[in-house]
mmCIF file of the N, C-alpha and C atoms, coordinates in Angstrom:
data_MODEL
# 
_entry.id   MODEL 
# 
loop_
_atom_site.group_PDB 
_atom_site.id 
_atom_site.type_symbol 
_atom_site.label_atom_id 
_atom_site.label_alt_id 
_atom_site.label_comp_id 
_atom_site.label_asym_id 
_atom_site.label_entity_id 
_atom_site.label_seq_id 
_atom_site.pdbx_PDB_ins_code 
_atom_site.Cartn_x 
_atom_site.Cartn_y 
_atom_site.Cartn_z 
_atom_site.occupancy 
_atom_site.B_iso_or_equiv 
_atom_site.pdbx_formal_charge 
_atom_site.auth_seq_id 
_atom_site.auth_comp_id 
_atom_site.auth_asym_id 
_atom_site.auth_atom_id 
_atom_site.pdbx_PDB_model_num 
ATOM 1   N N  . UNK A 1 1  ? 25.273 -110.581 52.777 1.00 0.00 ? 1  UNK A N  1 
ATOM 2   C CA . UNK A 1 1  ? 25.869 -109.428 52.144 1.00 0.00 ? 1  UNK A CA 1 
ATOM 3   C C  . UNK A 1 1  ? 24.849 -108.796 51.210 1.00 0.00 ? 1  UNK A C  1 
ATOM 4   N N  . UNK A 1 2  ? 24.510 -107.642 51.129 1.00 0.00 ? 2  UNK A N  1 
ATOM 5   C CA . UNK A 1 2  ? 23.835 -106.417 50.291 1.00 0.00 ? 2  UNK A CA 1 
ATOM 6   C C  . UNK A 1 2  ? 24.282 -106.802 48.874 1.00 0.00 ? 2  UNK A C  1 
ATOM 7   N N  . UNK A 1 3  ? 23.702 -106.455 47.782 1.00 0.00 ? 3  UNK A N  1 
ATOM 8   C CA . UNK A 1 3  ? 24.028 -106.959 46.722 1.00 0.00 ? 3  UNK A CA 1 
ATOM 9   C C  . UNK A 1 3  ? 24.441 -105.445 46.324 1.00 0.00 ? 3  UNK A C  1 
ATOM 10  N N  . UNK A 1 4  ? 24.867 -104.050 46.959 1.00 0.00 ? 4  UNK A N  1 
ATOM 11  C CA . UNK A 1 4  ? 25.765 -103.094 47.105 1.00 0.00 ? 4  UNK A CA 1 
ATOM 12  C C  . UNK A 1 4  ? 27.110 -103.239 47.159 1.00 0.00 ? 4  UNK A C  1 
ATOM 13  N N  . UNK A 1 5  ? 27.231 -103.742 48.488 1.00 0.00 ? 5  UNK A N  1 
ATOM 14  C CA . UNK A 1 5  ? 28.443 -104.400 48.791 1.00 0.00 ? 5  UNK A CA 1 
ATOM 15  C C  . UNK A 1 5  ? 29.055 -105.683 48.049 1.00 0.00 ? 5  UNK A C  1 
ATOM 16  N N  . UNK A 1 6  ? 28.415 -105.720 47.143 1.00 0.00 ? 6  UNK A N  1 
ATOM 17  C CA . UNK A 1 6  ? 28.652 -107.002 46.351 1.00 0.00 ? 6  UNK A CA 1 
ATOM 18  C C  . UNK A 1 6  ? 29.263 -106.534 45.127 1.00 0.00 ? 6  UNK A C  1 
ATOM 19  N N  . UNK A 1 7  ? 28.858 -105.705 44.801 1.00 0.00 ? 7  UNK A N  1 
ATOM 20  C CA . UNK A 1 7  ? 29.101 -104.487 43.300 1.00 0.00 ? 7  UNK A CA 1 
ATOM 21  C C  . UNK A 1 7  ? 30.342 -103.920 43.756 1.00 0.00 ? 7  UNK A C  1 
ATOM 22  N N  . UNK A 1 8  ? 30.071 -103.144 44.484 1.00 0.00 ? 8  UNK A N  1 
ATOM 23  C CA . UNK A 1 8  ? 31.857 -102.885 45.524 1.00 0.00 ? 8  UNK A CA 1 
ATOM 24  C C  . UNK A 1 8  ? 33.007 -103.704 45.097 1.00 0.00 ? 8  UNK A C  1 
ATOM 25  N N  . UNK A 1 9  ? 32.791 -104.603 45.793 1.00 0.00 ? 9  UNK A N  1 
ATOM 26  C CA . UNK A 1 9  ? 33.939 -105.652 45.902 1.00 0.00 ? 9  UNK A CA 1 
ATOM 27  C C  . UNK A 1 9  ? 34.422 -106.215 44.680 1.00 0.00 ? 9  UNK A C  1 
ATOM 28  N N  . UNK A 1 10 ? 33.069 -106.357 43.596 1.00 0.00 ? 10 UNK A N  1 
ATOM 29  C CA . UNK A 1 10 ? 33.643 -106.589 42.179 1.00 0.00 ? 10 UNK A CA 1 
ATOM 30  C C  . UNK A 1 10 ? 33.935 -105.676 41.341 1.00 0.00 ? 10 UNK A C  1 
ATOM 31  N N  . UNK A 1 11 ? 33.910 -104.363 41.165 1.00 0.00 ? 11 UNK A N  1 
ATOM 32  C CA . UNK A 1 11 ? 34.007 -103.033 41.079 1.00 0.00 ? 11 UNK A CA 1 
ATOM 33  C C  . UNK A 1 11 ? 35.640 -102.721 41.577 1.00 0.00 ? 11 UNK A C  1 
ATOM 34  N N  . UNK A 1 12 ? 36.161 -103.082 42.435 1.00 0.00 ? 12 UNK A N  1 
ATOM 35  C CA . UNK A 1 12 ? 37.122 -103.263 43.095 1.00 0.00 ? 12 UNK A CA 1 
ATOM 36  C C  . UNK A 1 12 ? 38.498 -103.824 43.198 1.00 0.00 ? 12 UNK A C  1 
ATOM 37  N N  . UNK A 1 13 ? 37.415 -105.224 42.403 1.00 0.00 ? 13 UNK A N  1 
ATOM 38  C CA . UNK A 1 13 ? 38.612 -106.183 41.670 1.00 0.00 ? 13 UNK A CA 1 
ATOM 39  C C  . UNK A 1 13 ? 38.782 -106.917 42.661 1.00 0.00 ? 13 UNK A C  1 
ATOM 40  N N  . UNK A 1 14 ? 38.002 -107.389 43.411 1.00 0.00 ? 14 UNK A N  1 
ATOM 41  C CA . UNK A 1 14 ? 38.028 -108.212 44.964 1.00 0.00 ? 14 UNK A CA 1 
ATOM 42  C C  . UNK A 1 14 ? 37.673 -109.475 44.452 1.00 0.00 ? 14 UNK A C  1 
ATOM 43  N N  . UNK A 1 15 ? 37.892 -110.834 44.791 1.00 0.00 ? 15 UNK A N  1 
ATOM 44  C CA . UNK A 1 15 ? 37.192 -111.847 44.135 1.00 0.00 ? 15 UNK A CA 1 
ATOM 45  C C  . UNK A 1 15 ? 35.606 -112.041 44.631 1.00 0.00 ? 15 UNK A C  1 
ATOM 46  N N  . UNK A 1 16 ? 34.678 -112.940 44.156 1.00 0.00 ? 16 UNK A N  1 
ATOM 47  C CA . UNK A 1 16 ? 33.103 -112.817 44.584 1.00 0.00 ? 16 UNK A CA 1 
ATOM 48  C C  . UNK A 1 16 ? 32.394 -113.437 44.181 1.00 0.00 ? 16 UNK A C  1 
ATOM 49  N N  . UNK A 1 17 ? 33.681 -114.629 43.619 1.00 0.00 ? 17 UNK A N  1 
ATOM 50  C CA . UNK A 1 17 ? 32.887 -115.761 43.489 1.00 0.00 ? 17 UNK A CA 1 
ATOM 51  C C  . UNK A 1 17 ? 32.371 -116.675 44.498 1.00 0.00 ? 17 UNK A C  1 
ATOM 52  N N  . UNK A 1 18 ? 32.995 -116.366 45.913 1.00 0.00 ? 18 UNK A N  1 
ATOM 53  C CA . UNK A 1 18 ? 33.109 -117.471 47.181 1.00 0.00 ? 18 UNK A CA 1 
ATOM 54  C C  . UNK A 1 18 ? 31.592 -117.017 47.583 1.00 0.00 ? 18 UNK A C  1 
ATOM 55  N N  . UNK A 1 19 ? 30.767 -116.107 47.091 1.00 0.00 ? 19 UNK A N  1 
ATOM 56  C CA . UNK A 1 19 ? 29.735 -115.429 47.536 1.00 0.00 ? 19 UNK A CA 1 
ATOM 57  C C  . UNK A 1 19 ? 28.542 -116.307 46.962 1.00 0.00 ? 19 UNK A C  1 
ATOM 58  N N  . UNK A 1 20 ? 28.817 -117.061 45.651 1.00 0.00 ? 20 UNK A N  1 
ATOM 59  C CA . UNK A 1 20 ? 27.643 -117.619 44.890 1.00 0.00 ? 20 UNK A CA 1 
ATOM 60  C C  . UNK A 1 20 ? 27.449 -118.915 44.479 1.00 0.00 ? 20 UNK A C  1 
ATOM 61  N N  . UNK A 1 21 ? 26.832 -119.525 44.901 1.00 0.00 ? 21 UNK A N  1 
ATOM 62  C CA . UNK A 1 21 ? 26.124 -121.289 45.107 1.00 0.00 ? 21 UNK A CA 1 
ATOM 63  C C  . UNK A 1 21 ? 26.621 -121.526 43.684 1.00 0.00 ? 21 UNK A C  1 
ATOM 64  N N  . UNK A 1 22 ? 27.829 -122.109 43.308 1.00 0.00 ? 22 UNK A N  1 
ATOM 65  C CA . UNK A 1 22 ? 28.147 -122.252 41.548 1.00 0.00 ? 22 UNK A CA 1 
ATOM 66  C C  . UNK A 1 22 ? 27.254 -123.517 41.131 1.00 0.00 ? 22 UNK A C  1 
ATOM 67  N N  . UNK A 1 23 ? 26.871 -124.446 42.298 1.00 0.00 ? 23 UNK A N  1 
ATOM 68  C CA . UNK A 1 23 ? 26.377 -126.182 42.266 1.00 0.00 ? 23 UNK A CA 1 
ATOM 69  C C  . UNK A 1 23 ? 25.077 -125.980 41.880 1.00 0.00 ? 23 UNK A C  1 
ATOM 70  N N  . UNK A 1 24 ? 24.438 -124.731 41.632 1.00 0.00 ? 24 UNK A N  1 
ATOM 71  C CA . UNK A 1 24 ? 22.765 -124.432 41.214 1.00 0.00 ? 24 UNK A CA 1 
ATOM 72  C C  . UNK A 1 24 ? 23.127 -123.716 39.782 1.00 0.00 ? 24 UNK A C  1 
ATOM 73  N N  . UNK A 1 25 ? 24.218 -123.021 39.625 1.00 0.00 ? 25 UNK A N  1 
ATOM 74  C CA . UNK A 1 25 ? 24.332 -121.793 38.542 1.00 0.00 ? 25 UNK A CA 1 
ATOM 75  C C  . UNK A 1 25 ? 23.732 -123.041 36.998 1.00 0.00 ? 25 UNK A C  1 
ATOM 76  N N  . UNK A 1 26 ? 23.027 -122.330 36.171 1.00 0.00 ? 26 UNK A N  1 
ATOM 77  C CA . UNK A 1 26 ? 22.167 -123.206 35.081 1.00 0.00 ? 26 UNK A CA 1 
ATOM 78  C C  . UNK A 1 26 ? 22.336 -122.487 33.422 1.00 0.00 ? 26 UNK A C  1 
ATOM 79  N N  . UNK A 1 27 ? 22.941 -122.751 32.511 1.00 0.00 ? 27 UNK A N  1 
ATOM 80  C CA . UNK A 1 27 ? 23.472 -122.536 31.333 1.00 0.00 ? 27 UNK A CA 1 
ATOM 81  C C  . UNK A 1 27 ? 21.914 -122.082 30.266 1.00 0.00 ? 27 UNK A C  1 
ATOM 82  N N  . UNK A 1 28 ? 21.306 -120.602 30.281 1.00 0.00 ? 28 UNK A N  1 
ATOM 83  C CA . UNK A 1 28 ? 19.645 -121.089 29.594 1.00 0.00 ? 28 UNK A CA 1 
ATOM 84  C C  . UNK A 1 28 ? 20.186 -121.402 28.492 1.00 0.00 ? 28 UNK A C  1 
ATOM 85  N N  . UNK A 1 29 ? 19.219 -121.914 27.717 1.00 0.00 ? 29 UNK A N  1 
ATOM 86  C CA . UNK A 1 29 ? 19.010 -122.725 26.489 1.00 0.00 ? 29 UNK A CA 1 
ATOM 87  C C  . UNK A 1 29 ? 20.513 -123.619 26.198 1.00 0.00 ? 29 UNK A C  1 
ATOM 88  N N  . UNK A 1 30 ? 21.102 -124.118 27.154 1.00 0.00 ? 30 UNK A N  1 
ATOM 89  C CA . UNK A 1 30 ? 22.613 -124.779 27.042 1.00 0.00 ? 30 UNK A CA 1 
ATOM 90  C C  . UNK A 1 30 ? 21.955 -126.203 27.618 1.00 0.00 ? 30 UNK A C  1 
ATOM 91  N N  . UNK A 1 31 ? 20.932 -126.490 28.547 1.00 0.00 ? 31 UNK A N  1 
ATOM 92  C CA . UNK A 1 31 ? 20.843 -127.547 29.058 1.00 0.00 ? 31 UNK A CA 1 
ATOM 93  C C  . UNK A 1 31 ? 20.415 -129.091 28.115 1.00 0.00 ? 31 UNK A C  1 
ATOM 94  N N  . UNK A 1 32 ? 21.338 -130.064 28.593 1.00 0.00 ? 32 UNK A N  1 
ATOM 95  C CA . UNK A 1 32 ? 21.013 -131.154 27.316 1.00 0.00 ? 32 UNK A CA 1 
ATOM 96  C C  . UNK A 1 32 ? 20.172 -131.923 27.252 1.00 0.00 ? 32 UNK A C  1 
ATOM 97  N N  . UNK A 1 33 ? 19.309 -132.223 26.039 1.00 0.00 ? 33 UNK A N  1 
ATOM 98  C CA . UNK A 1 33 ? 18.463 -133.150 25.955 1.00 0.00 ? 33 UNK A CA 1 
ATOM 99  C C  . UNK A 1 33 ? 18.872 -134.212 25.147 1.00 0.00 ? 33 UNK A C  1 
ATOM 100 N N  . UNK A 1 34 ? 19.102 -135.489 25.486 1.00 0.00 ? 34 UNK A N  1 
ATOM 101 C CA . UNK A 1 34 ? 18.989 -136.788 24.555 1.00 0.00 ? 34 UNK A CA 1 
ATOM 102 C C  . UNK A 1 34 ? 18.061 -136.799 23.367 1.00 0.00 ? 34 UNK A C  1 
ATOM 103 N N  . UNK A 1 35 ? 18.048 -137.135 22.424 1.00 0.00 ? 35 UNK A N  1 
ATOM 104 C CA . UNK A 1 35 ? 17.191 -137.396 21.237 1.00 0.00 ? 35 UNK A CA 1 
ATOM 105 C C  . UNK A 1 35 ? 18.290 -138.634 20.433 1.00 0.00 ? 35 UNK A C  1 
ATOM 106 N N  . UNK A 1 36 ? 17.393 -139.391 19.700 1.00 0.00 ? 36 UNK A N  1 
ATOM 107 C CA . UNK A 1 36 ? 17.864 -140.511 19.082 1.00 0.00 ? 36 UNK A CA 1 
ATOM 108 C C  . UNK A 1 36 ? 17.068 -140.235 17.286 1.00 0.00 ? 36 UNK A C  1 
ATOM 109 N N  . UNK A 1 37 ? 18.147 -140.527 16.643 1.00 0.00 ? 37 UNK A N  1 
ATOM 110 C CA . UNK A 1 37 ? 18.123 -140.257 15.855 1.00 0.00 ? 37 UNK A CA 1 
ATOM 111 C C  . UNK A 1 37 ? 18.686 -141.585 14.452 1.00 0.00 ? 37 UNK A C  1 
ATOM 112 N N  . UNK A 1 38 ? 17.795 -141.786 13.191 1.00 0.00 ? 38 UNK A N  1 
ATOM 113 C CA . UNK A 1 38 ? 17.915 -143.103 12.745 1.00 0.00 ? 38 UNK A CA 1 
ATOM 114 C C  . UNK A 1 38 ? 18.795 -142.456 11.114 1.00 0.00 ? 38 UNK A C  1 
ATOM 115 N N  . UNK A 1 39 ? 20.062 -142.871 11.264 1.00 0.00 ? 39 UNK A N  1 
ATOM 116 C CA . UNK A 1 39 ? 20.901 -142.384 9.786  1.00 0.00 ? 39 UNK A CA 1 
ATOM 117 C C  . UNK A 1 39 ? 20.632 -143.711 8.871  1.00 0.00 ? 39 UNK A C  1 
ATOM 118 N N  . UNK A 1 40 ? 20.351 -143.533 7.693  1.00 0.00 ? 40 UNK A N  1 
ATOM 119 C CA . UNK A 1 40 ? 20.898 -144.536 6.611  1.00 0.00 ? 40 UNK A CA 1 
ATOM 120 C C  . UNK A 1 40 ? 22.600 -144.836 6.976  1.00 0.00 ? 40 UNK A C  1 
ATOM 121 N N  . UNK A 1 41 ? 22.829 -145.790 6.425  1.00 0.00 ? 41 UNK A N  1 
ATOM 122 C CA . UNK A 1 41 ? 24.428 -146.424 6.906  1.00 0.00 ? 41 UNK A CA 1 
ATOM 123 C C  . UNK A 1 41 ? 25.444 -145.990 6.081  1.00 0.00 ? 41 UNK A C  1 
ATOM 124 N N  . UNK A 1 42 ? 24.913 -145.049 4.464  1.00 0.00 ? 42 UNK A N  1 
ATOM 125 C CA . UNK A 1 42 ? 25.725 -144.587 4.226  1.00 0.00 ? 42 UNK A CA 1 
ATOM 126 C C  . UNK A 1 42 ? 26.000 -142.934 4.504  1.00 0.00 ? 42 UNK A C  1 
ATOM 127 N N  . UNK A 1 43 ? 25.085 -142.646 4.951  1.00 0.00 ? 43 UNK A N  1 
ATOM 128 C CA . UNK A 1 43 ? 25.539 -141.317 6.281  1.00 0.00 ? 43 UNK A CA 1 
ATOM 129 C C  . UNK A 1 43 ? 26.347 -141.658 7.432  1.00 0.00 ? 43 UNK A C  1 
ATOM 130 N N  . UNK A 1 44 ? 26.060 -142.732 8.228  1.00 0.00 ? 44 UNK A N  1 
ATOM 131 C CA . UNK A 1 44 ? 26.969 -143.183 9.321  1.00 0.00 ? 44 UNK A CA 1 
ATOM 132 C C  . UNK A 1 44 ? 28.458 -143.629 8.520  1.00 0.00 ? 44 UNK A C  1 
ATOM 133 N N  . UNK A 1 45 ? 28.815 -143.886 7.404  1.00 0.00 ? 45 UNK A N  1 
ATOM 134 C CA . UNK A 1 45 ? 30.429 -144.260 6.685  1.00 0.00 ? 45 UNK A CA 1 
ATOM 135 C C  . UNK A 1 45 ? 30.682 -142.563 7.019  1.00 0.00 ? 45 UNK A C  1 
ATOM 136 N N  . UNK A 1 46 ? 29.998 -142.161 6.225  1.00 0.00 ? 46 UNK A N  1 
ATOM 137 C CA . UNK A 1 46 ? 30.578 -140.621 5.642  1.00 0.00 ? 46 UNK A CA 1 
ATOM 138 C C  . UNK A 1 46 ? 30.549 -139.675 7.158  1.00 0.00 ? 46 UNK A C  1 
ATOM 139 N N  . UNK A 1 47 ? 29.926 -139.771 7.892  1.00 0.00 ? 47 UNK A N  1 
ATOM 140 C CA . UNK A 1 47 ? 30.107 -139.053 8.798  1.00 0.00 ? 47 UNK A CA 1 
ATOM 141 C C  . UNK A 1 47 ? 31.350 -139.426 9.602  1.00 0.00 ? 47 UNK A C  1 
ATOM 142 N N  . UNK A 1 48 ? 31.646 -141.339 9.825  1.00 0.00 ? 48 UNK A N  1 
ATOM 143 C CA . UNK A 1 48 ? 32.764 -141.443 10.365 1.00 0.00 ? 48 UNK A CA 1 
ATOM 144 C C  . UNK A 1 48 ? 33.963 -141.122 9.696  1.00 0.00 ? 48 UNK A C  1 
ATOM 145 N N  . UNK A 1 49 ? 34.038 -141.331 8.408  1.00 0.00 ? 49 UNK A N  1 
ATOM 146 C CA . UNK A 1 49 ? 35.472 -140.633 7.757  1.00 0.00 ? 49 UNK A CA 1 
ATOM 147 C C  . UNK A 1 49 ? 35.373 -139.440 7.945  1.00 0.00 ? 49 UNK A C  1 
ATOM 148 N N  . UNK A 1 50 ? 34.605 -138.455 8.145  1.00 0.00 ? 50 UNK A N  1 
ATOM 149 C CA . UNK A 1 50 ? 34.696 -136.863 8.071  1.00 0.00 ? 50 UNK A CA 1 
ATOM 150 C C  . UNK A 1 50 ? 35.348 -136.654 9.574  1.00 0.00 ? 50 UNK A C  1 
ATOM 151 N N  . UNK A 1 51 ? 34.488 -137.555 10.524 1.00 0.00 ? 51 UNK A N  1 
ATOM 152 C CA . UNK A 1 51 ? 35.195 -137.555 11.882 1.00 0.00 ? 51 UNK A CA 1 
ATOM 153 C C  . UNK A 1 51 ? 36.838 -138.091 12.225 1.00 0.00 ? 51 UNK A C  1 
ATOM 154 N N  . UNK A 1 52 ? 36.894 -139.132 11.731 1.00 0.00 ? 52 UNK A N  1 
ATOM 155 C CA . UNK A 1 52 ? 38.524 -139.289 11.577 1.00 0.00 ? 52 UNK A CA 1 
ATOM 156 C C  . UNK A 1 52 ? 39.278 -138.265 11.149 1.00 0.00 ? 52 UNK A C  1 
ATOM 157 N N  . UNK A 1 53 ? 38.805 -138.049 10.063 1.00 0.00 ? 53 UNK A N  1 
ATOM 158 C CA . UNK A 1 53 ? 39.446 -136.887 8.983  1.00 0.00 ? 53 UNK A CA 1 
ATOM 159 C C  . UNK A 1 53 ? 40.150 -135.212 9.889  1.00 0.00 ? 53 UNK A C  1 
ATOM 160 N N  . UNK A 1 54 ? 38.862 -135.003 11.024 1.00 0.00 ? 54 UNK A N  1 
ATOM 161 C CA . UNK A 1 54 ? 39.119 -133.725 11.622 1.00 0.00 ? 54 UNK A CA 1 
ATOM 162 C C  . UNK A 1 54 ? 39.583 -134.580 13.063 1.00 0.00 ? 54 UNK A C  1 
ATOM 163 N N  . UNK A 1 55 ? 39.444 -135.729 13.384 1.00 0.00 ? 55 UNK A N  1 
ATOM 164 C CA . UNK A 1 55 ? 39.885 -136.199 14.664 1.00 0.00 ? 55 UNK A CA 1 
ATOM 165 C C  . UNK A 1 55 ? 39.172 -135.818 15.709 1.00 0.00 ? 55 UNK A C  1 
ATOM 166 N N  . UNK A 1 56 ? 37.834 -135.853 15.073 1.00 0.00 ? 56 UNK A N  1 
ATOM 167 C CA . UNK A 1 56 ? 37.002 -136.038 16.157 1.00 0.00 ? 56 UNK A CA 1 
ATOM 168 C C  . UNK A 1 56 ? 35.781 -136.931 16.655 1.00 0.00 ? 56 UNK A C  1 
ATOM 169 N N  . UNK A 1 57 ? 34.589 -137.011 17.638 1.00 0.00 ? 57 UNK A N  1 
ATOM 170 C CA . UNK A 1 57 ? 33.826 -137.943 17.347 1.00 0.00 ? 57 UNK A CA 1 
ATOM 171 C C  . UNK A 1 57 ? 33.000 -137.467 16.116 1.00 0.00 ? 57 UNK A C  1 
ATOM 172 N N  . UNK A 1 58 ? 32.400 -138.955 16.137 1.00 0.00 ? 58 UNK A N  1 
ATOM 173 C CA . UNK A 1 58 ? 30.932 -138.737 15.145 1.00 0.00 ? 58 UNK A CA 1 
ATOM 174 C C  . UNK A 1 58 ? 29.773 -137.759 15.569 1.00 0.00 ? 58 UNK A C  1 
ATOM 175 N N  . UNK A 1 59 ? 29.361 -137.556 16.898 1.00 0.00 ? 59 UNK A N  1 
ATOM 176 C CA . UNK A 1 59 ? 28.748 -136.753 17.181 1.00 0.00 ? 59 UNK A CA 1 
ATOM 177 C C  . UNK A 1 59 ? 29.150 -135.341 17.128 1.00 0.00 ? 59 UNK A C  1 
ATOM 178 N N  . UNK A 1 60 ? 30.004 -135.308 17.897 1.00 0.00 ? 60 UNK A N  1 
ATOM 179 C CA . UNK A 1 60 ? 30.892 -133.763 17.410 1.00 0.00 ? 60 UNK A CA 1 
ATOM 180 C C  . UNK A 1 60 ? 30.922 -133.245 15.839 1.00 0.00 ? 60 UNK A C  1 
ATOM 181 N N  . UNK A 1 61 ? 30.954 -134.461 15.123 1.00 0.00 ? 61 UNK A N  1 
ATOM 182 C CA . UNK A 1 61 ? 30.402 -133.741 13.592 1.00 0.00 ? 61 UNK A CA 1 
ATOM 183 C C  . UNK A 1 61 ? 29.078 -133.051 13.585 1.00 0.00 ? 61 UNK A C  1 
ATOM 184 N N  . UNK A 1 62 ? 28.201 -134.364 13.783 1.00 0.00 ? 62 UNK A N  1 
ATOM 185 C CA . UNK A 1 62 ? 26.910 -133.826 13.855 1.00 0.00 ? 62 UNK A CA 1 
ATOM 186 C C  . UNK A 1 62 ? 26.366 -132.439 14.594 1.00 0.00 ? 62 UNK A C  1 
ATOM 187 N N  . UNK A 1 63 ? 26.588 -132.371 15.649 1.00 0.00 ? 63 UNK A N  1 
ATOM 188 C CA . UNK A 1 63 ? 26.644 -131.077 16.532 1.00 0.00 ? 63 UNK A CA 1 
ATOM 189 C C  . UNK A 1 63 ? 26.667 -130.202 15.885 1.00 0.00 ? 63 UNK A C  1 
ATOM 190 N N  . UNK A 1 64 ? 27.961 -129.924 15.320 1.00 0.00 ? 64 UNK A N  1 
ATOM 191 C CA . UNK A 1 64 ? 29.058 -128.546 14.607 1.00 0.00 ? 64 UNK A CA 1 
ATOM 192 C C  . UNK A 1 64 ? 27.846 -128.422 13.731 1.00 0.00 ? 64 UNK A C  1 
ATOM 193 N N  . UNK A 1 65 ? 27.963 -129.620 12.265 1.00 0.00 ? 65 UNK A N  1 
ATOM 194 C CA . UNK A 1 65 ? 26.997 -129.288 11.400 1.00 0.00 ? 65 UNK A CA 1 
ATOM 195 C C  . UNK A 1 65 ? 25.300 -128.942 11.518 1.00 0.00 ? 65 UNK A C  1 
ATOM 196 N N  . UNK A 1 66 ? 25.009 -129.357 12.592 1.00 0.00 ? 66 UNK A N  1 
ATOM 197 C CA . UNK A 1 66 ? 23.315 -128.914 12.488 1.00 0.00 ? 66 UNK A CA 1 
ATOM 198 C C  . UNK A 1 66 ? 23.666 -127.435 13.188 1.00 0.00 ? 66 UNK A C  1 
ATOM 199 N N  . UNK A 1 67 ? 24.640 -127.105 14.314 1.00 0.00 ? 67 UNK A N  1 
ATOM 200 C CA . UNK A 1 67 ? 24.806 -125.538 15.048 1.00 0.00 ? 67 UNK A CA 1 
ATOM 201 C C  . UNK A 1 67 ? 25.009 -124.536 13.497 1.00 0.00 ? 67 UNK A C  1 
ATOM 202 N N  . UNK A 1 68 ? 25.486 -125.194 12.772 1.00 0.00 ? 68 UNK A N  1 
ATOM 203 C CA . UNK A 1 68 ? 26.367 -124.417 11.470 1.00 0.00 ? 68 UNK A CA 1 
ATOM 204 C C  . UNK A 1 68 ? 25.002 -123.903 10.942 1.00 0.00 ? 68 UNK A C  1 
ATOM 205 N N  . UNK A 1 69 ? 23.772 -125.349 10.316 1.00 0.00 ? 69 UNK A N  1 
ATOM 206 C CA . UNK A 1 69 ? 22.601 -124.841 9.728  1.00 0.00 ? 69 UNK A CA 1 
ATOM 207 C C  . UNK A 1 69 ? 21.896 -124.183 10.465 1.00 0.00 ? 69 UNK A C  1 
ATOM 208 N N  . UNK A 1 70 ? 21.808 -123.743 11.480 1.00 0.00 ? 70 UNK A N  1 
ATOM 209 C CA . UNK A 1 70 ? 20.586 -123.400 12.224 1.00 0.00 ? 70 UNK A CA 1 
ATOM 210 C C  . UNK A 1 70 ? 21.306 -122.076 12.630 1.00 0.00 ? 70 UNK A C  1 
ATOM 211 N N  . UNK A 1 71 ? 22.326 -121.947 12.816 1.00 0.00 ? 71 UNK A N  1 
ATOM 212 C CA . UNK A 1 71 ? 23.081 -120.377 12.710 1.00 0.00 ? 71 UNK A CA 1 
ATOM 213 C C  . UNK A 1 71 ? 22.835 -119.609 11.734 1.00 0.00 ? 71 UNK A C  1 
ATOM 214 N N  . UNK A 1 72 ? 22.975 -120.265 10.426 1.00 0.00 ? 72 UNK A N  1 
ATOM 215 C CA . UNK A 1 72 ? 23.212 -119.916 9.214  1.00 0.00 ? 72 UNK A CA 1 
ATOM 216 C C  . UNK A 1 72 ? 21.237 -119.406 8.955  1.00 0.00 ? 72 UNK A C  1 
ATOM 217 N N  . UNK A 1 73 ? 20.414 -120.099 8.851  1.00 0.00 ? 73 UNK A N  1 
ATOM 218 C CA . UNK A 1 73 ? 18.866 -120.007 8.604  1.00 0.00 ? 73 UNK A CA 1 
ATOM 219 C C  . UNK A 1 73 ? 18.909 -118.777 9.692  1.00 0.00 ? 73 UNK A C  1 
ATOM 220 N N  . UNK A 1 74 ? 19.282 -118.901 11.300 1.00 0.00 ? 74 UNK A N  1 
ATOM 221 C CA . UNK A 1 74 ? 18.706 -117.541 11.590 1.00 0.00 ? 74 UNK A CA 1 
ATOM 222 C C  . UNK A 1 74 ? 19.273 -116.246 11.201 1.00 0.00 ? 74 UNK A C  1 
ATOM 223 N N  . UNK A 1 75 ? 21.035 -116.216 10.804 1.00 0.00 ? 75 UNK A N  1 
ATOM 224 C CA . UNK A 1 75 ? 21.297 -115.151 10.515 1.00 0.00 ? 75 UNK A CA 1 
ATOM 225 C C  . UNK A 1 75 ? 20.608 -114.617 9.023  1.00 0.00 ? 75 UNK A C  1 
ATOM 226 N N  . UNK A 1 76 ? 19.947 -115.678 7.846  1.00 0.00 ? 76 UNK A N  1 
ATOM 227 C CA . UNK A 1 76 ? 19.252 -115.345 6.982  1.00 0.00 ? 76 UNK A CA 1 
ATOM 228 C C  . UNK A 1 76 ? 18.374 -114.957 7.552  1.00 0.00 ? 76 UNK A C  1 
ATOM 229 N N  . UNK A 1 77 ? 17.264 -115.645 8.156  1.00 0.00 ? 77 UNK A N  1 
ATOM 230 C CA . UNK A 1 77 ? 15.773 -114.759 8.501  1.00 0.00 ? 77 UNK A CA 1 
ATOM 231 C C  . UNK A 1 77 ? 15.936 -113.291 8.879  1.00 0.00 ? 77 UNK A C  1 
ATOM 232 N N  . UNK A 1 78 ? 17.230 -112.925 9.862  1.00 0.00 ? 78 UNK A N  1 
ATOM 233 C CA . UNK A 1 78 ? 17.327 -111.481 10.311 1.00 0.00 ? 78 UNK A CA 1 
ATOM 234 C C  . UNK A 1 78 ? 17.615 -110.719 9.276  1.00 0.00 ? 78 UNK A C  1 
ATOM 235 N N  . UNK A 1 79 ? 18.040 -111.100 7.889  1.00 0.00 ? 79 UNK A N  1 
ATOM 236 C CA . UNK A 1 79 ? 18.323 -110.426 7.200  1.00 0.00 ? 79 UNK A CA 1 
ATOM 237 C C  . UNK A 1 79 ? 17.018 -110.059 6.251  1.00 0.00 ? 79 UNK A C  1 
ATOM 238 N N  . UNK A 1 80 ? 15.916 -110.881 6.611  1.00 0.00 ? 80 UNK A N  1 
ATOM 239 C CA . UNK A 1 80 ? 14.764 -110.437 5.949  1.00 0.00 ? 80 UNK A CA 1 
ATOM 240 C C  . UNK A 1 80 ? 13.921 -109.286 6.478  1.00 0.00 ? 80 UNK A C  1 
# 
């Protein structure tokens, strides 16, 4: 199929997803890398009560909070 006829059909309101290999489709800068990482043990208490606390894992803290700083630093730099 023409990638015309492809615009068409979604243009259209036709479905067009049956058209595209989803088992290759690739997330940029989403793909995961392992890293290991060494906490003092009273960061690992406090991180697990914060995780109980919201009912979630320990990592899922960590995540949120480093996405939070590193959001936060670039929306400062743009503001410079």
């Amino acid at each position: 199929m023409k990638a015309e006829e492809l615009d068409l059909k979604f243009e259209r309101g036709e479905p067009v997803l049956e058209y595209f290999d989803l088992s290759t489709v690739k997330r940029p800068q989403l793909e995961i890398k392992r890293v290991n990482v060494d906490f003092p043990m009273w960061m690992i208490q406090a991180l697990d009560r914060e995780a109980q606390r919201l009912g979630i894992h320990r990592q899922a803290v960590i995540k949120t909070w480093i996405a939070q700083r590193l959001d936060g630093q670039t929306t400062a730099s743009k503001n410079y």
